[in-house]
VOGU-3710 file (C-alpha; in Angstrom, 3 decimals, decimal comma):
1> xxxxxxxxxx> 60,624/69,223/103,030  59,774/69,761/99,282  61,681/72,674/97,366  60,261/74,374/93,822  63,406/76,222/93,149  66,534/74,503/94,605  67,286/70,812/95,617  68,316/69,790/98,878  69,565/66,327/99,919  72,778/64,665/102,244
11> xxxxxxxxxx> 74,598/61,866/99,885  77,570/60,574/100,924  77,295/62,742/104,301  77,605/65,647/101,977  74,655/68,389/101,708  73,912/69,300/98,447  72,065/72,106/97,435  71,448/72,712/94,069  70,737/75,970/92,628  68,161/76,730/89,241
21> xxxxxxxxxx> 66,131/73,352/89,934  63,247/73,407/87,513  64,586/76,690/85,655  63,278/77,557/82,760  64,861/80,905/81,982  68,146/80,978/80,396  70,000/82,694/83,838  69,402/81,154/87,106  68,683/84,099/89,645  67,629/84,261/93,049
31> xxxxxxxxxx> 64,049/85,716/93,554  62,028/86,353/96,529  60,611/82,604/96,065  63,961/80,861/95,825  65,350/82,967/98,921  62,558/81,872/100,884  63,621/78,448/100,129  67,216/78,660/100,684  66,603/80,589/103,953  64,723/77,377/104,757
41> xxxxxxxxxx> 67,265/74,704/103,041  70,418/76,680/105,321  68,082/76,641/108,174  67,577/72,458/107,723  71,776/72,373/107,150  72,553/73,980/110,327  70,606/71,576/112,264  72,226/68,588/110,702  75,768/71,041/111,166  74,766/70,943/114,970
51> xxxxxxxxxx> 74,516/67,689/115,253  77,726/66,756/113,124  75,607/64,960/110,870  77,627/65,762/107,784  81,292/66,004/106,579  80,415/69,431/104,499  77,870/71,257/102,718  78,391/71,849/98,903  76,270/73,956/96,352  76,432/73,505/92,895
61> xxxxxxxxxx> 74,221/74,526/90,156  71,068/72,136/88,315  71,817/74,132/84,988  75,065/73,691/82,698  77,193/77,011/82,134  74,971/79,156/84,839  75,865/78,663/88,974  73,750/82,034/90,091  73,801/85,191/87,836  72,209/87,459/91,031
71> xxxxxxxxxx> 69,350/88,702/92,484  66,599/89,049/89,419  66,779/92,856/88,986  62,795/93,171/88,776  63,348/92,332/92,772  65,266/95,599/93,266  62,699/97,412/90,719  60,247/96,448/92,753  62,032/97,683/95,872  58,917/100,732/96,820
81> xxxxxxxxxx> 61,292/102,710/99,547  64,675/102,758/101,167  62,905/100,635/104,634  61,366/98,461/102,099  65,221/97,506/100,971  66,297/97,818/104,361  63,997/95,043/105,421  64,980/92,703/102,434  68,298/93,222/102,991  68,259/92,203/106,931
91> xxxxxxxxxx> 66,677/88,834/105,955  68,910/88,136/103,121  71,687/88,988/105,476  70,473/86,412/107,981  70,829/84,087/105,826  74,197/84,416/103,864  75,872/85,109/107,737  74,425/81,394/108,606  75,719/79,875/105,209  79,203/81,578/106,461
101> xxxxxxxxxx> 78,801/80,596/110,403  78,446/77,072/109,405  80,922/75,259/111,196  81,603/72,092/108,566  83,615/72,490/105,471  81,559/74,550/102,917  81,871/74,783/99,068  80,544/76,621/96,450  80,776/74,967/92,907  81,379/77,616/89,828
111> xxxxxxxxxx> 80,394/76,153/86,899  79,551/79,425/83,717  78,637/82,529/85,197  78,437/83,411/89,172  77,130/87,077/89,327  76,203/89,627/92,217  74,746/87,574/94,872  76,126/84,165/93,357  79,082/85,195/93,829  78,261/86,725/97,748
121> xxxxxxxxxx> 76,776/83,111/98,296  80,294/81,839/96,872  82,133/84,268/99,137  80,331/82,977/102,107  82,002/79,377/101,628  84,619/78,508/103,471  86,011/77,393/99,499  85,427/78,673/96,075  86,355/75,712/93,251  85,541/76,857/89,801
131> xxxxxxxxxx> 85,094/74,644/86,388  87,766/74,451/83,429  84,641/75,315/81,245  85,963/78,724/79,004  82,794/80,192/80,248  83,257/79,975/83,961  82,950/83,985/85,289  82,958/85,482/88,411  81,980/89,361/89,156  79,947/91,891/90,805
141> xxxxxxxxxx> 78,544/93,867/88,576  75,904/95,591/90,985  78,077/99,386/90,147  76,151/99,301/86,494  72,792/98,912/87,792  74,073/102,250/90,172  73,996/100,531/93,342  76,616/98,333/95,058  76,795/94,399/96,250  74,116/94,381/99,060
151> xxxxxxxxxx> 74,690/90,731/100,245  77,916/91,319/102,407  79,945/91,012/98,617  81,947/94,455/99,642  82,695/93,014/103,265  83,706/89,486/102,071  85,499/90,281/98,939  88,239/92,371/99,785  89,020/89,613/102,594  89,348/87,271/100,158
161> xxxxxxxxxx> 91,641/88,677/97,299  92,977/92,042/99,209  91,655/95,538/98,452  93,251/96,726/95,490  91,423/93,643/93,984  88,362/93,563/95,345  88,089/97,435/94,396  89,148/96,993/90,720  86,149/94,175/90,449  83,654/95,894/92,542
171> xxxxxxxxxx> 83,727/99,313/91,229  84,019/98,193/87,451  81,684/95,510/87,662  84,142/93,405/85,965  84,065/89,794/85,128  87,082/87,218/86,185  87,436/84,341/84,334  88,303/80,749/86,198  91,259/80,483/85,845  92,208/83,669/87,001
181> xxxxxxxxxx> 90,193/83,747/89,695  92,040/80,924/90,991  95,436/83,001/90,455  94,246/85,999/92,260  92,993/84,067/95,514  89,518/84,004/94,623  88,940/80,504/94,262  90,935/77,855/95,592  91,012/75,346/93,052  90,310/74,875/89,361
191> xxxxxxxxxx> 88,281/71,545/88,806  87,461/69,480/85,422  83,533/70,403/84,826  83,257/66,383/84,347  84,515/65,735/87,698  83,475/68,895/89,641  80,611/66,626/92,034  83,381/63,821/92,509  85,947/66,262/93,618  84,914/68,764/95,385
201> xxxxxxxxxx> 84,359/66,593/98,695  88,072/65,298/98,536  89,475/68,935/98,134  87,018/70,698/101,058  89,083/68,514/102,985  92,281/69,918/102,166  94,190/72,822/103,903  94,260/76,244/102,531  97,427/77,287/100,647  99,570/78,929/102,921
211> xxxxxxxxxx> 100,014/82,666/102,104  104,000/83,608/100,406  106,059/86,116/102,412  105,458/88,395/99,390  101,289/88,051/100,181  102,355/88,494/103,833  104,102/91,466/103,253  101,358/92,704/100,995  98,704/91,423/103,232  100,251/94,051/105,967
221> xxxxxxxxxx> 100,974/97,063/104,112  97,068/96,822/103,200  96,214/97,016/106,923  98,297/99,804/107,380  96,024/103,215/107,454  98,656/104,804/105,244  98,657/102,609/102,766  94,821/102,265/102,831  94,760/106,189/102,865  96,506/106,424/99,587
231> xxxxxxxxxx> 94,913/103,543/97,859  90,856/105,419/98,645  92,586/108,712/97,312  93,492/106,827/93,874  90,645/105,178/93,621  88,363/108,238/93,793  90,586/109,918/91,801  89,949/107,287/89,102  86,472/106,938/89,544  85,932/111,078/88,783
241> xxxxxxxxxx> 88,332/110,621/85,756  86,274/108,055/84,493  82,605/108,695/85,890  83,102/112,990/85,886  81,035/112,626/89,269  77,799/111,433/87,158  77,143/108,270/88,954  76,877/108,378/92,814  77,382/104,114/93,270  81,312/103,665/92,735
251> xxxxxxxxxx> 81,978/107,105/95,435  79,225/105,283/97,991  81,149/101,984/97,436  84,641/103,764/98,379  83,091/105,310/101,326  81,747/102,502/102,969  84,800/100,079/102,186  86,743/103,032/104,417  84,455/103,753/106,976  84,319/100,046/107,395
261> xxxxxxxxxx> 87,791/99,117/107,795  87,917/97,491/111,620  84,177/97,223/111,846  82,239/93,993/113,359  80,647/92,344/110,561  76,970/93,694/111,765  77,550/97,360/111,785  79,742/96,726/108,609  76,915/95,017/106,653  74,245/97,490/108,505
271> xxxxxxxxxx> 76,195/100,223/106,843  76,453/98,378/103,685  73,101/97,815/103,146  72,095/101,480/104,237  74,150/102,465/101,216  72,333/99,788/99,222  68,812/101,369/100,084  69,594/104,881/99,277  71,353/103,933/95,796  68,649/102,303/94,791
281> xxxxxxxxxx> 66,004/105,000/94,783  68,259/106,949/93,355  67,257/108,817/89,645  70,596/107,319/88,275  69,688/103,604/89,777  66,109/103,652/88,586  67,162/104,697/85,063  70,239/102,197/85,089  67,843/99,666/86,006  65,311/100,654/82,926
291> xxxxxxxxxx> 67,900/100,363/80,657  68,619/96,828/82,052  65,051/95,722/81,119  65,295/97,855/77,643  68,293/95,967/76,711  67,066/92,683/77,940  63,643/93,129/76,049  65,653/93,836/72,700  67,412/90,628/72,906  64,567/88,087/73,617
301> xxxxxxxxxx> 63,256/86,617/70,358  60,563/84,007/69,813  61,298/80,532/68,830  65,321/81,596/68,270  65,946/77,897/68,161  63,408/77,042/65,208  65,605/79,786/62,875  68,568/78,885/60,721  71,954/79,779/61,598  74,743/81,688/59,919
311> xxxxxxxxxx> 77,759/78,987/59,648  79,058/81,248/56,881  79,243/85,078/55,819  80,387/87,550/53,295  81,123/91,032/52,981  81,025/93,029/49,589  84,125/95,831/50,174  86,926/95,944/52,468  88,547/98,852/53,517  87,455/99,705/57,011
321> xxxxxxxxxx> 84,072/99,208/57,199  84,265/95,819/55,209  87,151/94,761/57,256  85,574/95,434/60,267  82,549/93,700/59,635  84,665/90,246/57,685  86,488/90,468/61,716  83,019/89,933/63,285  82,234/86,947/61,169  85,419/85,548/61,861
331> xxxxxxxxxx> 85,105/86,376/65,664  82,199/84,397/65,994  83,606/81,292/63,721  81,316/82,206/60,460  84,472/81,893/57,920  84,007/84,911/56,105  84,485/85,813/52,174  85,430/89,402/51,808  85,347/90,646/48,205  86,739/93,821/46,669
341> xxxxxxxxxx> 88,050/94,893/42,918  91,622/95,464/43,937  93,941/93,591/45,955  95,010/96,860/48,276  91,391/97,343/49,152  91,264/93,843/49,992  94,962/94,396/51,764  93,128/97,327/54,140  90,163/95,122/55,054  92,880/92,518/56,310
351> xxxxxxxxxx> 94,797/94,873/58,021  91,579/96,072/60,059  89,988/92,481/60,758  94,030/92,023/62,026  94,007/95,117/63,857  90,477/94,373/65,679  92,082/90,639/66,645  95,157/92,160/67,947  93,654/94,325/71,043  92,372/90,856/72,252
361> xxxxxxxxxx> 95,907/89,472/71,144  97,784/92,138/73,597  95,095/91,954/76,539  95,616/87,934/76,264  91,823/87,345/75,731  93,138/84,921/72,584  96,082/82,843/71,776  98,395/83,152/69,241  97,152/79,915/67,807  93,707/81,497/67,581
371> xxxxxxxxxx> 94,652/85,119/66,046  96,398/82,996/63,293  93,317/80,678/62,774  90,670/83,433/62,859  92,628/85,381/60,988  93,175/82,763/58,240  89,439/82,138/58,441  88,918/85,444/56,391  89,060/84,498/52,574  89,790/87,311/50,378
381> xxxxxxxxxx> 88,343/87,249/46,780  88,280/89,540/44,062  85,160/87,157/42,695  82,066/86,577/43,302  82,700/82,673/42,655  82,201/82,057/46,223  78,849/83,300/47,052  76,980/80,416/47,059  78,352/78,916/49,920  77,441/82,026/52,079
391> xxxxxxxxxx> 74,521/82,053/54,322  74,426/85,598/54,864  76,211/88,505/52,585  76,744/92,209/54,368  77,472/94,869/51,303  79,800/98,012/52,455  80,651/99,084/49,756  80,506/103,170/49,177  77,685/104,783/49,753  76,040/105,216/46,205
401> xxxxxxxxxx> 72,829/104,027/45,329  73,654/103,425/41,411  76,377/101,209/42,692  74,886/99,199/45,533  72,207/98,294/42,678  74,999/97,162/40,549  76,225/95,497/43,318  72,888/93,579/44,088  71,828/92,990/40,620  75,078/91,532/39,302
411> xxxxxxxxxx> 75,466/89,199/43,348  72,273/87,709/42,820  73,068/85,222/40,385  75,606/83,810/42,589  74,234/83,416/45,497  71,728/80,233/46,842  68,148/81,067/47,045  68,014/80,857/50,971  71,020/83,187/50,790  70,193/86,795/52,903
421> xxxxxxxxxx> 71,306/89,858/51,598  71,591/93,069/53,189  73,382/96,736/52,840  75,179/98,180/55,642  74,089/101,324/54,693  73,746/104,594/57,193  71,976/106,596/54,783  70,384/105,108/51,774  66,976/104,076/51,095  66,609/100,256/51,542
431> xxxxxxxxxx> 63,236/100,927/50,009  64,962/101,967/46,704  67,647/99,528/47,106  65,252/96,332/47,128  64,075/97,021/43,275  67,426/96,113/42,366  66,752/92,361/43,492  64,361/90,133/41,727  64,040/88,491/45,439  63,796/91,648/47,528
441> xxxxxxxxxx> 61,910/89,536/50,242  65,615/88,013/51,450  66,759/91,660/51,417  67,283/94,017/54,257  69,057/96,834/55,846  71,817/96,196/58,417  73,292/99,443/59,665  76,608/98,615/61,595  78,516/101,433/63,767  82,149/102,005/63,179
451> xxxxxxxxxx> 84,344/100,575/64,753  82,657/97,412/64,479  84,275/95,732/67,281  83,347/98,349/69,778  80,200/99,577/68,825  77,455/97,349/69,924  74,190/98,517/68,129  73,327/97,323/65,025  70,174/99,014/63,141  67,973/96,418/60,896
461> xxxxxxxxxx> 66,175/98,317/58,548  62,914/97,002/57,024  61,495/97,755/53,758  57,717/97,238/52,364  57,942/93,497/51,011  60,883/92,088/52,980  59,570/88,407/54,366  59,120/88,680/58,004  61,402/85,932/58,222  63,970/87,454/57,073
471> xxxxxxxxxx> 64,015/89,814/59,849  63,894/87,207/62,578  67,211/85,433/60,925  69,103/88,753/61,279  67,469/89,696/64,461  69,165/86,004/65,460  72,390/86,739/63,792  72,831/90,148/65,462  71,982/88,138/69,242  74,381/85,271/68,120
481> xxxxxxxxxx> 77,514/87,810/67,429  77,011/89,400/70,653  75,627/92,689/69,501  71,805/94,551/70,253  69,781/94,753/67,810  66,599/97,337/66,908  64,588/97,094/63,883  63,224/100,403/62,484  61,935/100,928/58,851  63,272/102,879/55,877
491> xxxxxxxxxx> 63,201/106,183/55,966  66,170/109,369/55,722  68,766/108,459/58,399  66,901/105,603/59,606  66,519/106,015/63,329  70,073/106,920/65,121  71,595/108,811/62,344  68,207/110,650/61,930  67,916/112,180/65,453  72,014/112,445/65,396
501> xxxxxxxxxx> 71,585/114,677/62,877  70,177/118,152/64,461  72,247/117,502/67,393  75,430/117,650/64,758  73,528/120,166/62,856  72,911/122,614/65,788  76,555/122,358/66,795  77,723/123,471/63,537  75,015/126,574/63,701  76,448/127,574/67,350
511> xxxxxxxxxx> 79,922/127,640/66,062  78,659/130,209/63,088  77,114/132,354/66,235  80,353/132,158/67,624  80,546/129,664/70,333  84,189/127,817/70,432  84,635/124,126/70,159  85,914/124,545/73,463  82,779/125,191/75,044  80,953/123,107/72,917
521> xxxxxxxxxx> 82,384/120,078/73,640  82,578/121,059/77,106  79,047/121,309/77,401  78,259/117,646/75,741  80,291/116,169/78,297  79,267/117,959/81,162  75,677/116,709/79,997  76,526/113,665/80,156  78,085/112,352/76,272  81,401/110,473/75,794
531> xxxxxxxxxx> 82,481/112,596/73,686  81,754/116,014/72,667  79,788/117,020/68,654  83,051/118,702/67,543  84,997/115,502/68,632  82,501/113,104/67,398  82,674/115,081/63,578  85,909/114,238/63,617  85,381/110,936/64,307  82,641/110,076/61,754
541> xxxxxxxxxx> 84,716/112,070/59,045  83,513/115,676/58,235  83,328/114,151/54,664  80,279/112,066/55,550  78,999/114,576/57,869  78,288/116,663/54,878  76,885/113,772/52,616  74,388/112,736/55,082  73,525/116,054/55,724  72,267/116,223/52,184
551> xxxxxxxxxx> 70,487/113,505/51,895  68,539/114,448/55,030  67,781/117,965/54,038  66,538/116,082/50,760  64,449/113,932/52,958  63,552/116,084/55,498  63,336/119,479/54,410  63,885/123,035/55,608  64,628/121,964/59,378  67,298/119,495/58,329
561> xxxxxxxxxx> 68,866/122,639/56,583  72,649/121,981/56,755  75,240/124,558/58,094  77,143/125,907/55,611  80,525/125,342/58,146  79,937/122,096/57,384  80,749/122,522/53,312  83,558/125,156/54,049  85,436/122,689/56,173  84,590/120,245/53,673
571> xxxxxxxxxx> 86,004/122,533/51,182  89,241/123,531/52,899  89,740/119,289/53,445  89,491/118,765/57,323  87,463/115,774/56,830  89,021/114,913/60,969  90,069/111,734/62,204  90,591/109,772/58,860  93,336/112,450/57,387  94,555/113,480/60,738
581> xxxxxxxxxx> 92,855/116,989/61,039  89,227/118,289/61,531  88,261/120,711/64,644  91,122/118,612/66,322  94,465/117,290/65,597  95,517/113,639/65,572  98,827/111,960/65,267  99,221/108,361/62,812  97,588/106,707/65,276  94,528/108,505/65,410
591> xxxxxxxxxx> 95,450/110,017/69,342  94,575/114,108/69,655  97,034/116,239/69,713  95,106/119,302/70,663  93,075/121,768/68,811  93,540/122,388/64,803  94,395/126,258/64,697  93,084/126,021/60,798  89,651/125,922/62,177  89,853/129,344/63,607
601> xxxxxxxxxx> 89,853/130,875/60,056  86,476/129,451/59,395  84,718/130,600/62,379  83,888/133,671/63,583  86,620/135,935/64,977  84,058/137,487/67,632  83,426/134,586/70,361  79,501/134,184/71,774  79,763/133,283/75,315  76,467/131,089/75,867
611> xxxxxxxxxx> 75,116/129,759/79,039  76,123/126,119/79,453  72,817/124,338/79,637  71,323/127,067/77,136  74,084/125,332/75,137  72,869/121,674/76,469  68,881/122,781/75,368  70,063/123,905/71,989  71,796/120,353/71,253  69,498/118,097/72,418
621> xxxxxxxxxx> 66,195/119,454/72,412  65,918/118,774/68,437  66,876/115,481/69,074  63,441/115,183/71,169  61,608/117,024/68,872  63,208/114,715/66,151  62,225/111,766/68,062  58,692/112,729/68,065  58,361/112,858/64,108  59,525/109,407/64,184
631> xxxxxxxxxx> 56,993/108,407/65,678  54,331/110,486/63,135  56,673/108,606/60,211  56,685/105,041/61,901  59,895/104,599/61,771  59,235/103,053/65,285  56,718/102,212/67,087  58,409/102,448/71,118  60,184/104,327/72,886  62,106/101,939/74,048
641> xxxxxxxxxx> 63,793/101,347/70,391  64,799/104,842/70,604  66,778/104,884/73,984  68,350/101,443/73,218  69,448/103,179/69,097  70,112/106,433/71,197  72,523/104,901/74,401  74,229/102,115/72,270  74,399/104,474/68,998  75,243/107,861/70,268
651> xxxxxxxxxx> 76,563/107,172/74,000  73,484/109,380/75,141  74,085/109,283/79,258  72,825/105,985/80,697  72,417/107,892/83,922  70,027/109,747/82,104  67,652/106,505/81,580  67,689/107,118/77,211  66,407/110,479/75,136  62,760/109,970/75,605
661> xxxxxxxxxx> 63,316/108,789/78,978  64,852/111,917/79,883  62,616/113,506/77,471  59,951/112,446/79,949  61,114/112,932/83,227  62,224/116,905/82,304  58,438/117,140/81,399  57,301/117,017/77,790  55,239/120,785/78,254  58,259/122,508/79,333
671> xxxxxxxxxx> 60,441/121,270/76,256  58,191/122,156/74,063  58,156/125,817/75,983  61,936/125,939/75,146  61,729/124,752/71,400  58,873/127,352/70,581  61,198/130,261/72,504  63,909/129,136/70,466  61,629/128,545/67,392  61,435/132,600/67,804
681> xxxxxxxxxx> 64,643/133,312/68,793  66,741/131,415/66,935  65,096/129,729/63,720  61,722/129,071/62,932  62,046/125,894/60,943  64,646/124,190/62,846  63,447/124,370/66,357  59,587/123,777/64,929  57,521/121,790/66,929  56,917/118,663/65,737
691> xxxxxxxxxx> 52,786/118,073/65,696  53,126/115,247/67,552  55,393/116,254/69,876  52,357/119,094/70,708  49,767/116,827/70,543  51,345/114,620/73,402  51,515/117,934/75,575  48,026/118,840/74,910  46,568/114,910/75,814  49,087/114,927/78,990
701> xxxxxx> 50,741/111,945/77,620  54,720/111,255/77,639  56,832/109,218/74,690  56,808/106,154/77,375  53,159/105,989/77,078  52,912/105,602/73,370
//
């Protein structure tokens, strides 16, 4: 029998079946063609199983640090109707219920990651054993592509670890280490990577643990409908807390774990994978999946391996920012320098970088031992002595454009040749920056999102004689620290902060009509947002708010014409978040404490009650429209660059698919209907329709077909 995608052969009366044979992608995943050929491999085991030809069938994976990370999602994209997913799902059921019918001793072998249907395979073993490697991770993660596990994963799991368990992993989509898998019941033993081939026969052959009274005990109460009543009830109430009803997968998953309870394993799975079918036509699954593919296309990158790599960085200005940004180099084992002029600057960017390490500290994601050696890792200098032995140097210092040319002008002549420099600016012109540098081709933007350790975008911004180069290494730097990256060239605001802008802008103009902050919020996160534009001021700092503002109505013009709440809040020193009062209150440790009465003297004492979504249209509509003369400016040249800036910059709803992808689907023609009412109604220059926004409408062409 000859395989393409796995290996089959009995050694040592053991089958082995090895998973990612002849892979060339990074991730092993199972595909229509491997299926096929593990349908056939179990089919082959089960006569040998029959015939008690073998002591045990084992599968283990060909490539190091990946045993299965799922079904390859372009299989479920592909999926054209809810019989067409039906009909996969009966076959791939067929086969996973003979992997688990097989009557000799089974095994899967975790080595790295074991995702979505690796982990269903896994589950279907009559034993789990998992590597000591760091990386070793276990999870379904099926909930963020807004469907659920459709290989028997919510049947088999919750028999294997207990409900409350299998629920937390299943309707998070979170990862479990090794280790910890072991402790929860998940796998059954932890095995040296080295050794993993050599052991796993001897321990197949050993008895299961027996279960503690206390598991016993446990193990009961969960079969009692009661218990199980309660425990659904919490769950959903969790899920609406967290989801606000937005995402139909985790409420599907709770319903058919308790319709199931008792079931046969067919009509459990049939139900199961009815659920599966209609998830994954939904709106919410088809634009969960897009933004899979969005943020996989941003992070592939040609010839990564020829490129150099940072060993060593430096950041120009502590404080927050700086701080945040020297904890990312030290994170990821680049020994940062982080320079300032005073040592309580440098003292702030310490405490931040310490801060950042102490969340993983608490959660026990790193060791004492490590937050002390990381931590020690950062280097703080009030020189510039030290330069030269930096690959890459990030400035943050404040943003003034006669400074960060001092800045540049006086660095260079400390730094090697090969050195890269760039500006973490959100607002300046890297265009105007670059003449500061007698090499501006090893110069470049690199627009980080605060905080730094929870933000993942980062924006690299291009200028006209930067050396392509130069953009690849950072493009590689951003992958290697774990964040996305988009590039997008030099222009007011860049890309995020640009269409960010009328969105803040408009929200500050419905407050002067007299719409409260109250409903304003409200409406952002009944749209969709994390947070609402009045909460969000607060957290960028109504300070910067106003300074951006200015430089995009310089850049920009009369549409980008500020609110003037903006300069009386400004004024009266609610700059939000940072001195503990803005539209909101917060305590020292930056939590709300409700609603700043202050603000009520700058607003309007007569209150507008506005139509929710005619609130929704007025925020986000001149986002679209400010998308579109983006495009015109070439700031980018994709949609796709805009959704990924927009969903990993802003929060915009994933359920919504991105801006322009829900620009698209509510039909180009009828936004630009709305923005030419409001044009009339409400102001001519802001709600203007961009050219190119009308030009699309009158060629019948939508922002994904650019």
């Amino acid at each position: 029998m000859s395989y393409q995608h796995i290996s089959y052969e009995i050694k040592n009366e053991i089958i082995w079946i090895g998973l990612g044979y002849n892979e060339k992608k990074s991730m092993t995943t199972l595909t229509r063609d491997s299926l096929a050929e593990l349908t056939q491999a179990i089919a082959a085991a089960t006569e040998v199983d029959q015939k008690k030809g073998a002591k045990g069938l084992c599968f283990f994976s060909h490539k190091p640090g990946v045993f299965l990370a799922g079904m390859d999602i372009s299989v479920i994209n592909d999926l054209k109707n809810e019989s067409d997913a039906l009909r996969n799902l009966e076959q791939a059921h067929k086969l996973f219920n003979a992997v688990e019918d097989l009557k000799m001793p089974t095994a899967s072998l975790v080595d790295g990651v074991c995702l979505g249907g690796g982990l269903e395979l896994s589950l279907c073993c009559k034993k789990i054993f998992v590597s000591d490697n760091s990386k070793t991770a276990l999870g379904l993660p099926e909930v963020m592509l807004g469907v659920l596990p459709g290989f028997g994963g919510t049947y088999r799991l919750p028999k294997k670890v207990g409900l409350p368990a299998a629920l937390d992993m299943i309707l998070t989509g979170k990862q479990i280490k090794g280790k910890n898998a072991y402790k929860m019941g998940l796998a059954d033993a932890v095995l040296p990577i080295e050794r993993m081939k050599e052991l796993a026969p001897l321990y197949m052959s050993k008895p299961k643990k027996k279960k503690s009274l206390k598991e016993e005990l446990e193990k009961a109460a969960m079969d009692n409908f009661l218990t199980r009543k309660i425990i659904f009830q919490k769950a959903r109430e969790q899920v609406m807390k967290t989801t606000k009803g937005f995402y139909p997968a985790p409420l599907k998953i709770l319903e058919v774990l308790e319709a199931g309870a008792g079931k046969s394993r067919s009509d459990y799975l049939a139900m199961e994978a009815q659920a599966f079918a209609e998830l994954s036509q939904s709106v919410q699954s088809k634009n969960l999946q897009h933004i899979f593919f969005l943020t996989d296309n941003s992070k592939k990158l040609e010839n990564k391996d020829l490129l150099p790599s940072v060993k060593k960085g430096a950041v120009i200005g502590a404080g927050v920012m700086g701080g945040g940004i020297a904890w990312l180099f030290a994170h990821n084992n680049q020994a940062p320098l982080m320079k300032d002029i005073t040592p309580a600057a440098l003292e702030l960017g310490l405490k931040q970088a310490s801060q950042n390490f102490s969340g993983a500290l608490k959660k026990r994601r790193m060791s004492e031992d490590e937050f002390n050696r990381k931590m020690r890792s950062i280097e703080p200098t009030l020189t510039l002595e030290g330069m030269k032995s930096a690959d890459l140097v990030i400035e943050a210092v404040v943003e003034n454009m006669d400074l960060k040319k001092k800045v540049f002008a006086e660095l260079e002549g400390y730094v090697r040749p090969d050195t890269i420099l760039t500006s973490n600016t959100s607002s300046l012109s890297v265009q105007e920056m670059s003449k500061a540098l007698q090499k501006p081709e090893r110069f470049a933007g690199l627009h980080f999102f605060n905080p730094v350790n929870k933000m993942p975008l980062v924006e690299i911004i291009t200028h006209d004689k930067v050396d392509p180069k130069t953009i690849q290494t950072l493009i590689k730097w951003v992958l290697d620290v774990k964040k996305t990256p988009i590039v997008v060239k030099d222009g007011p605001g860049f890309l995020v902060n640009r269409i960010l802008a009328p969105y803040l802008n408009e929200a500050a103009f419905l407050l002067e009509e007299g719409v409260t902050v109250e409903a304003l919020d409200e409406a952002a996160l009944n749209f969709g947002m994390p947070m609402g534009p009045c909460r969000l001021m607060d957290e960028i700092g109504l300070d910067v708010c106003v300074k951006v503002g200015k430089i995009m109505h310089d850049g920009l013009g009369e549409r980008a014409n500020p609110s003037s709440l903006s300069t009386k809040l400004y004024d009266a020193k609610l700059f939000g978040k940072k001195n503990g009062k803005g539209f909101y209150l917060y305590d020292e440790k930056g939590k709300s404490t409700g609603k700043n009465p202050e603000i009520s003297k700058l607003l309007p004492s007569k209150k507008k009650h506005m139509d929710e979504m005619m609130i929704q249209m007025r925020l986000f509509l001149p986002m679209v429209n400010e998308a579109a003369y983006i495009f015109a400016d070439k700031i980018c040249d994709k949609a796709a660059t805009v959704d990924v800036g927009m969903i990993y910059g802003t929060g915009f709803p994933p359920f919504k698919g991105g801006l322009l992808r829900w620009a698209d689907q509510e039909g180009l023609e009828q936004i630009v209907e709305r923005l030419n009412n409001f044009a009339k109604e409400v102001n001519q220059e802001r709600y203007h329709v961009a050219p190119m926004l009308s030009l699309m409408v009158n060629d019948k062409r939508k922002f994904y077909d650019l």
